[in-house]
C-alpha positions in Angstrom: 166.8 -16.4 -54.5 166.3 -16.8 -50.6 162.5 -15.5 -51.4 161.8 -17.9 -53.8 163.4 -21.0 -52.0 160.9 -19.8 -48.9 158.3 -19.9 -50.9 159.0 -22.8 -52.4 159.3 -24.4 -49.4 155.8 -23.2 -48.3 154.0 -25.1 -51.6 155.7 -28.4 -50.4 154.2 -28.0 -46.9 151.2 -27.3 -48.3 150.5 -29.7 -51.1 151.9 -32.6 -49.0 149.3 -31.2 -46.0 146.6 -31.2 -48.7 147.6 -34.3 -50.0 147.5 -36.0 -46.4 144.4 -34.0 -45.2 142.7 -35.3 -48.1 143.5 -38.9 -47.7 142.5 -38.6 -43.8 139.2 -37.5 -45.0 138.4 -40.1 -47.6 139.4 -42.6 -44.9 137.3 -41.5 -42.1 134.5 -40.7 -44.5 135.3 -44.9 -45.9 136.3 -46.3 -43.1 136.3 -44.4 -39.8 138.9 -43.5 -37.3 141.0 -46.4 -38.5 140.8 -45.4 -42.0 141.5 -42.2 -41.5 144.7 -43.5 -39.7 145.7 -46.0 -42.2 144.8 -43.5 -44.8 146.8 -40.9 -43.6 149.7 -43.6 -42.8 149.3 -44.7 -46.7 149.2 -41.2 -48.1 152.7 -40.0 -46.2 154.3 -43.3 -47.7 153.1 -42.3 -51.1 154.4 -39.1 -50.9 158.1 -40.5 -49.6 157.8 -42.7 -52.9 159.8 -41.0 -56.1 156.1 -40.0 -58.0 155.0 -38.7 -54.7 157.8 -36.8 -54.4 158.0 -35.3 -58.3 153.7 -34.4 -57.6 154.9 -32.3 -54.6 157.7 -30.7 -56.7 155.4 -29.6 -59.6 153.0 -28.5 -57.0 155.3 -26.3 -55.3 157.1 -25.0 -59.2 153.5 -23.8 -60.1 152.6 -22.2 -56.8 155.7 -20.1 -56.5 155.4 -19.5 -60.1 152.4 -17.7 -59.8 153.2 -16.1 -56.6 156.5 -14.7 -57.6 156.5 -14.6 -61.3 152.6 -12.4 -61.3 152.6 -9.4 -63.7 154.1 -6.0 -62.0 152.1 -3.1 -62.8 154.3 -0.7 -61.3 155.3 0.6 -65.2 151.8 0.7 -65.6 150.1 -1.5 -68.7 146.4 -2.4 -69.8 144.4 -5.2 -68.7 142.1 -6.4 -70.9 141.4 -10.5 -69.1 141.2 -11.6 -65.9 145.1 -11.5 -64.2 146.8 -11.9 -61.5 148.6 -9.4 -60.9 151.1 -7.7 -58.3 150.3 -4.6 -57.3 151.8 -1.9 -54.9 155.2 -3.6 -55.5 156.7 -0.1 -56.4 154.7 2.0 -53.5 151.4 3.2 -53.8 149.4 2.1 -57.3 146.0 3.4 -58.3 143.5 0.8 -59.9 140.9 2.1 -62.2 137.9 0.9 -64.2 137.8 1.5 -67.8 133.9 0.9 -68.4 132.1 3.5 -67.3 129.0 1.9 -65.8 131.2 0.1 -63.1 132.4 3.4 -61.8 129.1 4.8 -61.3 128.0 5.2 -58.0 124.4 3.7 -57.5 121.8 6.3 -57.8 119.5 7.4 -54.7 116.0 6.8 -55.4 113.1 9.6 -55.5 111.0 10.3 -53.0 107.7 8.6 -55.4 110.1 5.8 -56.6 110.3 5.0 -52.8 106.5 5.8 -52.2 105.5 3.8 -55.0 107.5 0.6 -53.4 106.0 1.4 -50.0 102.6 1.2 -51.8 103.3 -2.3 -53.7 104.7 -3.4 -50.8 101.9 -2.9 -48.7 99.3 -4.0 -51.7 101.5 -7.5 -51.6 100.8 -7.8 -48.0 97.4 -7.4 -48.6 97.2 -10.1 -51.6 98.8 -12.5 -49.4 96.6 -12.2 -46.8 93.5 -12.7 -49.1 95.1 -15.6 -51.2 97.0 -17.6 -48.5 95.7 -19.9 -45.8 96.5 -19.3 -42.4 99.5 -21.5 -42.3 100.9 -19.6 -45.0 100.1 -22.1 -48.0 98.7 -20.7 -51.2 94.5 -21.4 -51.5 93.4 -24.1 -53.7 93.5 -23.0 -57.8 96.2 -19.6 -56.6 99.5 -18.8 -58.0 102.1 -17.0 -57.3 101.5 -14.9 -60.2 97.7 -14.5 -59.0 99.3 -12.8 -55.7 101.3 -10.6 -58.2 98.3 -9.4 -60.5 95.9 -9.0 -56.9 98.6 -6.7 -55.6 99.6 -4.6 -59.1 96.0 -4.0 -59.2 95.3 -2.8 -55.6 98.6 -0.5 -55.8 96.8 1.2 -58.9 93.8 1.8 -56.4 95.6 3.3 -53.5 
């Protein structure tokens, strides 16, 4: 009980600080340093008013809702959707991918996979130089895609 009352204390502080915050922003953004004052002097008396008040309180019910109420995984379970989740609660947990080609680790590359991109690379370098102007623009009637053929077609030559 003492947790969730803390907790619940922390949404209040938060979605009035929010609320407030947001207001002073509008109201510089509007109206300056005055509006952000007036602004922020509006939005505090807005939240002293009964509506204010009640927005605060559902703010605060959902946030420790989800903090405190989250699905334990201690007992173990499948998930299937995005959740959120509590984990750890019961001491150490172990979280583990069901589809397969997330658990892979990345391949290394071969040593002529890696050649090969050292050759395109260098064959694109090329194809720029050839196709751009000095200042780096593309020549009058080029492409990007004309770069792209030039260098496939010198990588196939080198």
């Amino acid at each position: 009980m003492v947790q969730r009352k803390t907790v619940k204390n922390f949404y209040r502080a938060l979605a009035a600080s929010a609320y407030v915050a947001g207001a002073s922003a509008a109201g510089l953004a509007l109206g300056g340093p005055p509006g952000a004052a007036a602004a922020a002097a509006a939005a505090t008396a807005n939240l002293a008013s009964p509506l204010g008040v009640a927005a605060v309180e559902i703010a605060a019910e959902v946030g420790t809702d989800a903090a405190l109420d989250s699905t334990k995984m201690a007992t173990g379970g499948l998930v299937t959707e995005p959740t959120f989740a509590m984990l750890g609660e019961a001491g150490p947990e172990m979280v583990i991918p069901l589809m397969p080609s997330m658990a892979k680790p990345k391949k290394k590359r071969s040593r002529s996979a890696r050649a090969a991109d050292k050759k395109l690379s260098k064959a694109f370098k090329i194809a720029n130089e050839k196709l751009r102007k000095k200042n780096g623009q593309l020549k009058k009637g080029k492409s990007q895609a004309d770069i792209a053929r030039m260098a496939h077609r010198l990588r196939k030559k080198m």
